[in-house]
Every structure is written in structure tokens, then in C-alpha cells.
N, C-alpha and C positions, 0 to 999 in steps of 0.2 A: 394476558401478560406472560411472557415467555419465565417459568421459572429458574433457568437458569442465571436470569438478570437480574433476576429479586434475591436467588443468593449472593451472586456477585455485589447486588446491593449493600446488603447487608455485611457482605465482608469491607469493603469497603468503607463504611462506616465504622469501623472496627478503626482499619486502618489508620483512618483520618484522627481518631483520638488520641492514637499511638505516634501520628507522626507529629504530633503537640510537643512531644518531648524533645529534649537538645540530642543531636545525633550529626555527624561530622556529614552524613549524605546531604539533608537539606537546608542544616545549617542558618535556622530561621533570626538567631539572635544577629550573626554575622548580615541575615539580609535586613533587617529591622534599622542597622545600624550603619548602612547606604550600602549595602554589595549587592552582588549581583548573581540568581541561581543560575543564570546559562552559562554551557560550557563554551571553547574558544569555538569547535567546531561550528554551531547554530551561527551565534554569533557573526564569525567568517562568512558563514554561504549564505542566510539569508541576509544579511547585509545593512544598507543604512534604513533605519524603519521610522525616524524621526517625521511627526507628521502624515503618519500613514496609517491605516485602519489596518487592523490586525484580530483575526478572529481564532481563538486558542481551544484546539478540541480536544476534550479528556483532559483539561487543566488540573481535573485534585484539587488541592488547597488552596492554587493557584501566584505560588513562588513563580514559578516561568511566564506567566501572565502579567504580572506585576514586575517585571524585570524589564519585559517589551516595554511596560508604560512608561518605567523609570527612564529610559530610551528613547524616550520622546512621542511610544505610539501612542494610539486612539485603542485600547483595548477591549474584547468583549471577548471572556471566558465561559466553557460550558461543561460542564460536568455532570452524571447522573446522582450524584452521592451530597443528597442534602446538606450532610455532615459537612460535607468539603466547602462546599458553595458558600455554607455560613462561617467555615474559619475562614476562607479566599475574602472574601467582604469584610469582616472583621478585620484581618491587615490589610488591606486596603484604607479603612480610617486611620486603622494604628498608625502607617505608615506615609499617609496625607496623599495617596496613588487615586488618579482618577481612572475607572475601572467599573463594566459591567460585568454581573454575573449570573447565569443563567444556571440553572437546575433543570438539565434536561437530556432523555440515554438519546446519542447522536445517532442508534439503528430505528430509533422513534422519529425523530424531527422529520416534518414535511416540509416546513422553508422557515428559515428564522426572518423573512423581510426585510433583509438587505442585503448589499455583497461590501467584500471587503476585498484591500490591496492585496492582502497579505494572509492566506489561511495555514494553522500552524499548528502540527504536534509530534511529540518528541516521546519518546523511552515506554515502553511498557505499553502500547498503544493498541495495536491490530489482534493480538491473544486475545484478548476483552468484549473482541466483536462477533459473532453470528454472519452476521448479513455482511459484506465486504462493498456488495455493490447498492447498496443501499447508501452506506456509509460514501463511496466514494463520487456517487450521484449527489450526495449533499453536499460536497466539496465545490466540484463542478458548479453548480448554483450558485454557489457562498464568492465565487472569485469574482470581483468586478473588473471591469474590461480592460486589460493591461495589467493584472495580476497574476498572481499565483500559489500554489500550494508548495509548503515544505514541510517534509516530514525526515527525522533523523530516530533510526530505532534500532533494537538489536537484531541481528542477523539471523531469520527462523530457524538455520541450521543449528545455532548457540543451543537450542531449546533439548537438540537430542542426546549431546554430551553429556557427562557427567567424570571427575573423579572423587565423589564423596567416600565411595568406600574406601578407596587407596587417594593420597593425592600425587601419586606417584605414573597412576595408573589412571588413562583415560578411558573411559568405553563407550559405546553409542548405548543407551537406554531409551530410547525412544524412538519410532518409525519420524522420517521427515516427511512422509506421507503420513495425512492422516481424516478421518471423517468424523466428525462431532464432536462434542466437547470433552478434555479431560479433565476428572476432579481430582484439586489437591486440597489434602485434609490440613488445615490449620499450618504447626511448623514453628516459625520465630521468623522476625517481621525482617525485609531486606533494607530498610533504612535504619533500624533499633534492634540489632543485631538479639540482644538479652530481650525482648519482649516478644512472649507468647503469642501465638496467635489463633484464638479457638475456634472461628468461622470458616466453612470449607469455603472454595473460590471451582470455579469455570471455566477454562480457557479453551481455543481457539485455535489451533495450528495452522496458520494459512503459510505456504511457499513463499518465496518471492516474487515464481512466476503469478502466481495468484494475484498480491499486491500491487504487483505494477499493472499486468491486466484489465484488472477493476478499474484501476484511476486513466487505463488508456482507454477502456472500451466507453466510458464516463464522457468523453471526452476532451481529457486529457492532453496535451503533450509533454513527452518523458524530456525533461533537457540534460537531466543527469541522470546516472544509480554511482555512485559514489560506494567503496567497501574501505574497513580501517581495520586494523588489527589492534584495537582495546574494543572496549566497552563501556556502559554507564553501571553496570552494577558487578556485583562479585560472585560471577554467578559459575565459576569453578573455583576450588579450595584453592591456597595460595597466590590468589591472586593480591595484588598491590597496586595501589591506588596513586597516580603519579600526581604531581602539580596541578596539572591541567583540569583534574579531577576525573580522568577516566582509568578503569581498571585494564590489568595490562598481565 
């Protein structure tokens, strides 16, 4: 078992208790009470999903899995983090959402034994992974015939900025090149801004060229790379959070 994903486990589970609480990012009370966690972006590109099998990779707790459903699809979420799997199923009943859920790290899966329309994941996604082409051979697999994969994330250059010391002042802190994993110690959580977080994490820097590669050399075809000028999280100081619910 690769020990970086048993930390990662374990932060993650951390996570998943903390993101229990009311917090304007995923805004659980608001989706309990019919709304909807996707942004317009998703929405827009992958398009009408009514009736269509949709496979959600790295769901978490599984708000954007449950949002597909609410939407009309055929859902089946996958996540490595027990913790999540069992709040994602949990609202799922709360919320009356027909929904599978699966507890399983997607650089492990050899084949989940079906494909689907529609394979899909969103924010925070590829930092998390090891193996790229592993991950993007399971994709490959997962699409049944006249399908396809959508993925919307942040842009791995975002990863090297920073103006924490100044917010005045930007600087590059970190290589956009880079090989093995980097630890980050704990911190305060990016959805529950005031909640601590004491488990260190693992991540991943993979390029873009990297990202698309994988899912081309997989075999793939690229029909878009789409770039936006926001984000989904706040991840330089002063940033503000539009309507739309991306950061700007």
C-alpha cells in the first residue's frame, strides 16, 4: 500500500467531518433543500445528462454526484475515503437521490464492470493522484460507446503562485516542474475557513502537458482544453467569490 495514500487517507477523513459543518463553499443545507452544488461552467459543457449513466470520480461526500442525479442521471460515485462514501450515501437517503457509492482509491481500480455515458470529475482532482496513467486508462475503460469524459479543474500553474505574505505582491513559490510528492502540514480547512486541520496531505504536481497526454495516450480524443480566468477555490488572498460561485 503506497504510504502516501494512507496519509492522504487519513486526511481526508479528517476532511470529510469538517466539511459536516455549514460553510458558504458546499453549502449542504441549501442543497438538502432542492439546489444544486454544480457550477454554471460543468453544467454548460457537459450538457443535458437526463437519463444517462454518469460515473463521478473523487466525488468526496458526493454533493456533485447527487446534483447529476437530481438532473435526471443514473449516478455511480467513487471515492477512496470511507468517511465520505458514508456521508455521500447518507444524503442520498436524507435527500430521496437514487445513487451508488463506491469506496474505492481510482490508482487501485482494475475495472469497475461497466461503462458509462458520461465519466466525470471536477476541482481538486489530479494533485491527489500518483499514477496519471493509470488513472486515465480507467477512464478510457469506464466510457461506453458514444461517450465521454469531462473533467473541469484548476490550472496546475495556480499551484505555484502565491501572495500570502503580501497580498499586494505576487511571487512564484513553487517549481511548475516537479517530481514526487509535496507535503503539506495541516493549516485551516478551504471550505471551513476557521477549522484547523491537523493531518498532513500529499500531493502531486502534474503539468498540463502531462494531463492531457495521459488521457491521449489512454486513448482518448481531446475535443476541447478550455482556460477561464476564476477559479473554484480562494486560493490567493483577496480573492472574491462572484454569483456564479467562482473565485475571481
Amino acid at each position: 500500500m503506497n504510504k502516501f495514500i494512507e496519509t492522504n487517507r487519513t486526511h481526508w477523513a479528517e476532511l470529510a467531518k469538517i466539511h459536516e459543518r455549514p460553510s458558504d463553499y458546499y453549502d449542504i443545507e441549501g442543497f438538502k433543500a432542492g439546489g444544486l452544488s454544480l457550477r454554471p461552467l460543468e453544467r454548460r459543457e457537459v450538457g443535458e445528462v437526463r437519463g444517462k449513466s454518469l460515473l463521478h470520480l473523487q466525488c468526496h461526500f458526493g454533493l456533485d454526484t447527487l446534483s447529476w442525479a437530481r438532473l435526471g442521471a443514473k449516478v455511480t460515485g467513487v471515492d477512496f475515503s470511507a468517511e465520505a462514501i458514508a456521508r455521500a450515501r447518507d444524503l442520498a437517503t436524507e435527500c430521496r437521490l437514487d445513487a451508488r457509492f463506491i469506496c474505492a482509491d481510482v490508482d487501485e481500480i482494475g475495472d469497475l464492470g461497466e461503462t458509462y455515458d458520461i465519466v466525470f470529475t471536477s476541482f481538486g482532482t489530479t494533485v491527489w493522484l500518483p499514477n496519471l496513467d493509470h488513472w486515465a486508462s480507467l477512464i478510457a475503460r469506464s466510457i461506453a460507446p458514444g461517450g465521454f469524459f469531462y473533467i473541469a479543474d484548476g490550472h496546475p500553474f495556480s499551484r505555484c503562485i502565491s501572495n500570502a505574505d503580501d497580498p499586494s505582491v505576487l511571487r512564484i513559490v513553487e517549481p511548475y516542474f516537479q517530481s514526487g510528492p509535496t507535503k503539506y502540514d495541516g493549516g485551516t480547512d478551504y471550505a471551513v475557513h476557521e477549522a484547523p486541520v491537523s493531518s498532513p496531505g500529499y500531493e502531486w504536481s502534474h503539468t498540463l502537458g502531462e494531463i492531457v497526454t495521459a488521457l491521449a495516450t489512454a486513448g482518448l480524443r481531446i475535443v476541447f482544453l478550455h482556460e477561464f480566468p476564476y477559479g473554484d477555490w480562494e486560493f490567493l488572498q483577496n480573492m472574491r467569490r462572484g454569483e456564479d460561485g467562482y473565485y475571481r
